[in-house]
C-alpha positions as CSV (number, residue, x, y, z in Angstrom):
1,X,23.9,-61.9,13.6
2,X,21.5,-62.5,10.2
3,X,23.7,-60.5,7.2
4,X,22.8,-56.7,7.4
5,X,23.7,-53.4,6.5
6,X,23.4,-50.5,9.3
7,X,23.1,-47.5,6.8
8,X,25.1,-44.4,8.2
9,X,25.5,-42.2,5.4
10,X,22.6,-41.5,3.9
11,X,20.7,-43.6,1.2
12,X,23.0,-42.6,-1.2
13,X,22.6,-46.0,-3.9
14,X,19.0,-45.4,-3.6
15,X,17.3,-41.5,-4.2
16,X,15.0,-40.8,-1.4
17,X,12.1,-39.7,-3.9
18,X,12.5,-43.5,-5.3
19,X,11.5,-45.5,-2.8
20,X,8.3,-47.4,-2.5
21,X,6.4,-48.0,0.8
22,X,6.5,-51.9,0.9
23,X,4.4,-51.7,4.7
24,X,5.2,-50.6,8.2
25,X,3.9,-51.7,11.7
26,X,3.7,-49.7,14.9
27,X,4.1,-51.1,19.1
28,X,1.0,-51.6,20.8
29,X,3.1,-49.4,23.3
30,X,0.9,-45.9,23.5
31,X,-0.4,-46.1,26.6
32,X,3.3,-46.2,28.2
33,X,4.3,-43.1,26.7
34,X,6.7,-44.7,24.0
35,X,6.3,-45.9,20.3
36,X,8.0,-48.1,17.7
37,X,7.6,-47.4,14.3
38,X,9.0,-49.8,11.7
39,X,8.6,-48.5,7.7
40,X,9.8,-51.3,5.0
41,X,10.5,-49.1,1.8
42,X,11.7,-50.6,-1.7
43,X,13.6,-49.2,-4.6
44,X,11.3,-50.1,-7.9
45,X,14.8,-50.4,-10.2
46,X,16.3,-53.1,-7.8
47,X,17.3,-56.2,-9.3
48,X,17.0,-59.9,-7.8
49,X,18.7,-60.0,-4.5
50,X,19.4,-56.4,-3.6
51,X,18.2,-54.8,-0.4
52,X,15.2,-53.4,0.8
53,X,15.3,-50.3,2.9
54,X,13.8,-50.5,6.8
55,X,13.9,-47.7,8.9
56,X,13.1,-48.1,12.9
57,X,11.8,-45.0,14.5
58,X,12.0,-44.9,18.6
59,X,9.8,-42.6,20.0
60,X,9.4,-40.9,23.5
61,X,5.9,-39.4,23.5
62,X,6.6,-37.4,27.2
63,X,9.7,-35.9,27.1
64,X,12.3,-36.9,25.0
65,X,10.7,-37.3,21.1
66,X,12.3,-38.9,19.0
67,X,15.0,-40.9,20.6
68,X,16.6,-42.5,17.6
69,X,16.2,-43.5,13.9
70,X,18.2,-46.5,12.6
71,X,18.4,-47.2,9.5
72,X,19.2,-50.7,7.5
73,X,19.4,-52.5,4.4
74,X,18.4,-56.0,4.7
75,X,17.3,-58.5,1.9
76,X,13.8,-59.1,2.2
77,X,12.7,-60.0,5.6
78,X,15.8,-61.6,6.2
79,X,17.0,-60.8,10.0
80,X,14.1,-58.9,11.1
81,X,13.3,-60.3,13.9
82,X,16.7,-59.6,15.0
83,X,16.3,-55.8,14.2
84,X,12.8,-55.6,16.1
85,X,14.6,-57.5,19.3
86,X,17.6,-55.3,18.6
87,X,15.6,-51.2,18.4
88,X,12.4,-52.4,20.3
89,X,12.8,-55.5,22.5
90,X,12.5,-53.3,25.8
91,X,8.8,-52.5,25.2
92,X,7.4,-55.7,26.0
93,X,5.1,-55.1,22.9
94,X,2.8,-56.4,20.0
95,X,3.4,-54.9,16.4
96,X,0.1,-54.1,14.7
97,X,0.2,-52.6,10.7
98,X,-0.4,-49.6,9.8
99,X,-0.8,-48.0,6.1
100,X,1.5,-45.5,4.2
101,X,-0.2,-42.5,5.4
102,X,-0.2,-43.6,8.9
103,X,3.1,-44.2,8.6
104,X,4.3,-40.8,7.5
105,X,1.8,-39.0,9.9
106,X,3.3,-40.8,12.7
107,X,7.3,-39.7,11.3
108,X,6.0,-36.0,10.8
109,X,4.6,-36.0,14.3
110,X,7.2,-37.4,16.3
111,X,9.7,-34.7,14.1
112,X,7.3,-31.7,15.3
113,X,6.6,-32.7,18.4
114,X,10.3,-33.4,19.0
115,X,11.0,-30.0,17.9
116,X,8.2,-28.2,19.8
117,X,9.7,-29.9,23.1
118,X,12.9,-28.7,21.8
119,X,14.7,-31.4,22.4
120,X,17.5,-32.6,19.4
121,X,16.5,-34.8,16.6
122,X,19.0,-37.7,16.0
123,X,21.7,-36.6,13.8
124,X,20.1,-38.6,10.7
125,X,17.1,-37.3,10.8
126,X,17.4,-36.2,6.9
127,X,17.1,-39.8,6.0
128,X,13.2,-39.0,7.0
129,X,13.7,-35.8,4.6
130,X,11.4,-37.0,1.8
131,X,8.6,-38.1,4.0
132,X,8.7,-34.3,4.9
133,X,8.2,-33.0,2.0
134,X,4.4,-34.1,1.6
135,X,3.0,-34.5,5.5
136,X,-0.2,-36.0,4.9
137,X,-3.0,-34.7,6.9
138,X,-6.0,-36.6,9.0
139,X,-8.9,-36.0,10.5
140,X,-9.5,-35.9,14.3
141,X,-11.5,-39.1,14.1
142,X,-8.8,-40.6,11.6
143,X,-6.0,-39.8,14.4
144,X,-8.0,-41.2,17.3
145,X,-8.1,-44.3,15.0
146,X,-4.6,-44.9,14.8
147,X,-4.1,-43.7,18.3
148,X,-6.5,-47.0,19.9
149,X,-5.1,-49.1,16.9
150,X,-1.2,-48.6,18.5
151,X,-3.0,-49.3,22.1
152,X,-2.8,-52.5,23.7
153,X,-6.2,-54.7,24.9
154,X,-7.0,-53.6,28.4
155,X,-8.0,-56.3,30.8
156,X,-8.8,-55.3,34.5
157,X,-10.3,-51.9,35.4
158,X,-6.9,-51.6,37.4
159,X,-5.1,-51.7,33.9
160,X,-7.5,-48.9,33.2
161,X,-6.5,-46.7,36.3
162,X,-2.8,-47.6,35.6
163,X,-2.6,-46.2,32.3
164,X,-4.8,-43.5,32.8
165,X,-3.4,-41.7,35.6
166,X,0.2,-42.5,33.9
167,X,-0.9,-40.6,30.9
168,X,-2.2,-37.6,33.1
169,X,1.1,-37.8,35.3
170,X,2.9,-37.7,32.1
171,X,1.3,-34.5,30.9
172,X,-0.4,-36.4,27.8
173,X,-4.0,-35.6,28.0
174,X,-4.4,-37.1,24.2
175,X,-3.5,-40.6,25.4
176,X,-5.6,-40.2,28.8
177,X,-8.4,-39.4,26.5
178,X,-8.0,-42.7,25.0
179,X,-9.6,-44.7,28.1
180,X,-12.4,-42.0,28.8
181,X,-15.8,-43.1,28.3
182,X,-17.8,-41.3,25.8
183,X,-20.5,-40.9,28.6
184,X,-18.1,-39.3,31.2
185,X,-19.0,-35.5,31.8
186,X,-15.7,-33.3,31.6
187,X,-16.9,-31.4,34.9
188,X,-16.4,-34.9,36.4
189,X,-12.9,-35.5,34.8
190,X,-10.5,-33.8,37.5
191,X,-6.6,-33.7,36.4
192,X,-4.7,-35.1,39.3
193,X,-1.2,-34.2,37.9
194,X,1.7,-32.1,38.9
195,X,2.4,-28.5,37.3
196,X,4.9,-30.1,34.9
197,X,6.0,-33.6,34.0
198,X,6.0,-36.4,36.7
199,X,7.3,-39.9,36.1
200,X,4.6,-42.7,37.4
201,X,6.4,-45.0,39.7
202,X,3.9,-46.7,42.4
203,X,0.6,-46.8,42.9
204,X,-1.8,-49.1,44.8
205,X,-5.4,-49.3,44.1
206,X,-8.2,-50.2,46.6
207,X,-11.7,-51.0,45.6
208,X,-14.6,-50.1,47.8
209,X,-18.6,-50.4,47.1
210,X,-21.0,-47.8,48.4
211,X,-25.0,-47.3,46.9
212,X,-23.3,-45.0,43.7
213,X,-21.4,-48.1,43.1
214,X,-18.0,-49.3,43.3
215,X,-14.9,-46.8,43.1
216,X,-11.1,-47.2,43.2
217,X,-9.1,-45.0,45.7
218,X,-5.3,-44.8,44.7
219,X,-2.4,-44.2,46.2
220,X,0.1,-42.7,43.5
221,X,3.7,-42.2,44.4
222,X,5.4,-40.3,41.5
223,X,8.8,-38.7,40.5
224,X,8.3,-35.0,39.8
225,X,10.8,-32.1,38.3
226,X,12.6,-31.7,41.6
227,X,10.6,-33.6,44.4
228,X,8.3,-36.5,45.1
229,X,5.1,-36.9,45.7
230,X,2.2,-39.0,47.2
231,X,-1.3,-37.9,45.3
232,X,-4.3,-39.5,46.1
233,X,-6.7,-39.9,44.2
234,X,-10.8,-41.2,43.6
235,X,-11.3,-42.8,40.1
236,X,-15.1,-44.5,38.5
237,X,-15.4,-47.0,35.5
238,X,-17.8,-47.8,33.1
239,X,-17.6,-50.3,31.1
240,X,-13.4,-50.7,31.4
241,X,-13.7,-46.6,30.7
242,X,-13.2,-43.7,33.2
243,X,-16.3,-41.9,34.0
244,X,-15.1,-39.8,36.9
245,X,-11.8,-38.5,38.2
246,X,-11.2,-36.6,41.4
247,X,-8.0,-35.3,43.9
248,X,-8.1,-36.1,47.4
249,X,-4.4,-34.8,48.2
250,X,-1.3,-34.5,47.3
251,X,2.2,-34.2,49.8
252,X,5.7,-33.5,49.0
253,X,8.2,-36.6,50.0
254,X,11.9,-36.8,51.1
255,X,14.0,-38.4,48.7
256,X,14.9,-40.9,51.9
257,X,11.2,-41.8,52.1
258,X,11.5,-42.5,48.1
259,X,13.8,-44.6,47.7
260,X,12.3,-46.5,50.8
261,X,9.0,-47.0,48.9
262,X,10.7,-48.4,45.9
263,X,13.6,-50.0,47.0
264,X,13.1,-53.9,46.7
265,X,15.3,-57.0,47.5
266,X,17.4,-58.3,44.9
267,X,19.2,-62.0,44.2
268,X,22.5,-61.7,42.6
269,X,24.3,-64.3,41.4
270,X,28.6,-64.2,40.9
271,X,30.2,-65.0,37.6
272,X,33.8,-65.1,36.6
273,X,34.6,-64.8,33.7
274,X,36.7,-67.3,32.5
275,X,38.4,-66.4,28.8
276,X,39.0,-63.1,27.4
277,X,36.8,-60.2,27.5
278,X,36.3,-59.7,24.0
279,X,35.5,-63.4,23.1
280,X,33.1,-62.9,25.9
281,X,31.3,-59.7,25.1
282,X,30.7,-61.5,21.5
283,X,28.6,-64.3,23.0
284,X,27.0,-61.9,25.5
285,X,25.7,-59.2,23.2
286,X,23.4,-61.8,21.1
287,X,22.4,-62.8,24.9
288,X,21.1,-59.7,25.7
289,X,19.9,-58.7,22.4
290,X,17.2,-56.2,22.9
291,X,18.5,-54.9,26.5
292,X,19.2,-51.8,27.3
293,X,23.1,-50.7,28.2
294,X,24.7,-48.0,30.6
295,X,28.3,-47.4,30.7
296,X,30.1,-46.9,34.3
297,X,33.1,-46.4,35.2
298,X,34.3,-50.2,35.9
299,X,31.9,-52.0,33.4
300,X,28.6,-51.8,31.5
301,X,24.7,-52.5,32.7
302,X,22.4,-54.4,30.8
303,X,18.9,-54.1,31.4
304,X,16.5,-57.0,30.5
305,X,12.9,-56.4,30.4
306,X,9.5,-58.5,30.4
307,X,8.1,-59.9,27.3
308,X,5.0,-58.1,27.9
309,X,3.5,-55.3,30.3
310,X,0.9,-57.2,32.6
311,X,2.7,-55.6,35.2
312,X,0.2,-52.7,34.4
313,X,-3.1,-54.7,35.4
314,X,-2.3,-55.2,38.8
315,X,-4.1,-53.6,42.2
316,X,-0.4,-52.7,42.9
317,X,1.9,-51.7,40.3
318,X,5.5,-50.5,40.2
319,X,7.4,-48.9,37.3
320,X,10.2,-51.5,37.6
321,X,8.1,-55.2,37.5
322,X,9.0,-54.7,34.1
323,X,12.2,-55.5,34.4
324,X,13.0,-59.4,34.2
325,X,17.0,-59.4,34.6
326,X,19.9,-57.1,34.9
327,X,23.7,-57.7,34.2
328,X,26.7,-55.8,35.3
329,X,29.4,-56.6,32.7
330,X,32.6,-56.1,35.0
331,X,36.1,-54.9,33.0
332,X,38.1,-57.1,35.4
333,X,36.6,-60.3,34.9
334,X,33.0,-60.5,36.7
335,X,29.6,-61.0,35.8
336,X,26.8,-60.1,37.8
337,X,23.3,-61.1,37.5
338,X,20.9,-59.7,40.0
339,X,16.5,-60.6,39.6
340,X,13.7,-59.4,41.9
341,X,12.4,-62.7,42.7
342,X,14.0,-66.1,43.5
343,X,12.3,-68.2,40.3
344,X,13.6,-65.2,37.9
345,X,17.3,-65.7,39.2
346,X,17.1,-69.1,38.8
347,X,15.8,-68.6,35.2
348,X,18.6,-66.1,34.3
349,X,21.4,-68.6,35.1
350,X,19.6,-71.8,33.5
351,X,19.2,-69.5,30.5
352,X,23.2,-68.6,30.9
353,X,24.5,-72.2,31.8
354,X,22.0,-73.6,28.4
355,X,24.0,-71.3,25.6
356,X,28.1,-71.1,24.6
357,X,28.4,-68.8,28.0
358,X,28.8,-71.6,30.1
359,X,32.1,-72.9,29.5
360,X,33.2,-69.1,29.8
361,X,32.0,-68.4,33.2
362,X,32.2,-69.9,36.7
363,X,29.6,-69.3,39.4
364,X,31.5,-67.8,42.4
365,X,28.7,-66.9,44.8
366,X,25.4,-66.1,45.6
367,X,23.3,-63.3,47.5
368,X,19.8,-62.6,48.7
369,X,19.7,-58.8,49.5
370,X,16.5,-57.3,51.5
371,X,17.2,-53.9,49.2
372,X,18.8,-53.4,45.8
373,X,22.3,-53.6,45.5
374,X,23.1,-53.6,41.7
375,X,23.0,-49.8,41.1
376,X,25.0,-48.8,44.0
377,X,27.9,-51.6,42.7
378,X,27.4,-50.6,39.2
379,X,28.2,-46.5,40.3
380,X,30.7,-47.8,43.7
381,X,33.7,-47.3,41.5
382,X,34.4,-50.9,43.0
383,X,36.0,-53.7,40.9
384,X,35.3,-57.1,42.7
385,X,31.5,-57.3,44.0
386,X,32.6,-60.1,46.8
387,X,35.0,-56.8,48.1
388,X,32.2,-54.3,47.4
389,X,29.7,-56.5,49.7
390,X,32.4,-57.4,52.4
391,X,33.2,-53.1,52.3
392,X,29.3,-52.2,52.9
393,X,29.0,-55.8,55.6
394,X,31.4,-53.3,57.7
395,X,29.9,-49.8,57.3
């Protein structure tokens, strides 16, 4: 870990009013509903070799706001890759830079927004206090600017859909404006959401060609407030833009039929751990730098994710073919790796046997499962997976 300082209490060695914007860049991450925002400030009375001042801004555009706001004192550049990995290395994104103003528009948005969802603002928000003070203000065209600038280059009409219908599902009709074509009529534009908020997990995308030309009919299976739903829908392009948009139905179902539709098999590989947890957990944080963690009750979850979201551009996409690896950190003595495809297991242990991990762990067995497995051992309460899968062999 590069020599850092994770500021808790307030820039209290350096007044707020003081610092100087040095330069920020923002993810290429709009069109999936969440940003990163990275601001590099500098104190103008520093001497040789003190710290600069980077804050990291995580951003839910949907539901949530802003999710979190780190703060940290490095010297120069030193250790920023880490710190990008480390706050954004689950969005499978491109920075791109973006000026001062852009910068503090962006922190006063996510603040107001956040607050008009009324949702909590992480407790340090004040370390954004001074950027408050003086919200800079810009023009519609000026904010559709930056809005394409933090999108990412689209590259099949089925990206297109993807996005677009995500944004609509995600009641965010500013970034589904984004891939409209400026010739599309709004009578033509239908909204295909749900009355309130609906998470975009599945959808499959058929072409067809008639004498209008060629449409897309999709299939979109989505997670709404309390229930599911199947919405189909009709969808036209221009250009890599959406010209027309219509419902063709739209069914509630079960939560059976669900998980049905998204379940998919899993290969888990058997660790145990060979030395003492804490001298393990040391090594395996910097592994999974960037992952994301859940606590349960008999060990943690790391989540590893893609290094980029192509998973968007295909005719049939699911919410989690983002996800690359995931870990279950066991507190009596088992690590277990589970992938959705044979090459990606593989992957996952020749990254694990290739670092200071190997001569800590053992591999004990190995399992090909026709439905996921990882979540329902990771919430079983069970503390030995080989017991866990002989326990559900006989129910």
């Amino acid at each position: 870990m590069p020599d850092l300082k994770v500021i808790e209490g307030g820039l209290k060695a350096v007044p707020r009013d003081k610092l100087i914007f040095a330069d920020a860049a923002v993810t290429d991450t709009r069109l999936m509903g969440v940003l990163g925002l990275r601001v590099h400030w500098k104190d103008p009375d520093a001497k040789e070799g003190e710290q600069d001042i980077f804050q990291f801004y995580y951003y839910d555009i949907e539901e949530i706001g802003l999710d979190s706001l780190n703060v940290y004192a490095i010297n120069g550049t030193e250790g920023l890759d880490y710190l990008n990995k480390l706050n954004f290395g689950g969005l499978g994104a491109g920075f791109w830079p973006v000026t001062e103003i852009e910068a503090r528009y962006l922190i006063c948005r996510f603040i107001e927004e956040t607050k008009r969802k009324k949702q909590p603002l992480p407790d340090n928000v004040y370390e954004a206090d001074f950027i408050l003070k003086h919200p800079p203000v810009l023009t519609p065209e000026e904010v559709r600017a930056l809005n394409l600038k933090m999108c990412t280059f689209i590259k099949t009409d089925y990206g297109a859909i993807n996005y677009y219908l995500m944004r609509l599902f995600g009641k965010d009709p500013e970034g589904a404006d984004l891939l409209v074509s400026a010739n599309a009529r709004p009578e033509d534009l239908e909204d295909v959401s749900l009355d309130t908020h609906a998470t975009f997990l599945k959808n499959r995308i058929e072409p067809y060609t008639d004498e209008t030309g060629t449409s897309y009919l999709c299939e979109s299976m989505v997670d709404g407030v309390s229930s599911h739903w199947i919405v189909t829908s009709e969808l036209k392009l221009s250009g890599g833009k959406i010209t027309s948009c219509k419902k063709l139905s739209a069914f509630k179902i079960s939560s059976a039929e669900a998980s049905m539709k998204t379940t998919r098999g899993e290969y888990v590989t058997v660790f145990e751990i060979l030395c003492e947890m804490d001298d393990f957990d040391k090594s395996f944080d910097a592994f999974t730098l960037g992952a994301t963690r859940t606590d349960h009750e008999t060990g943690e979850l790391f989540m590893c994710f893609k290094e980029d979201n192509l998973h968007v551009e295909q005719p049939e996409f699911s919410l989690s073919d983002d996800i690359k690896t995931m870990y279950f950190v066991s507190d009596f003595g088992q690590l277990i790796v589970s992938a959705y495809s044979r090459e990606d297991i593989w992957i996952a242990e020749n990254l694990i046997m290739s670092t200071d991990l190997s001569d800590k762990l053992e591999i004990t067995g190995r399992y090909n499962f026709v439905y996921g497995i990882i979540y329902d051992f990771a919430t079983s309460g069970y503390t030995d997976f080989d017991a866990f899968v002989d326990d559900i062999k006989l129910n």
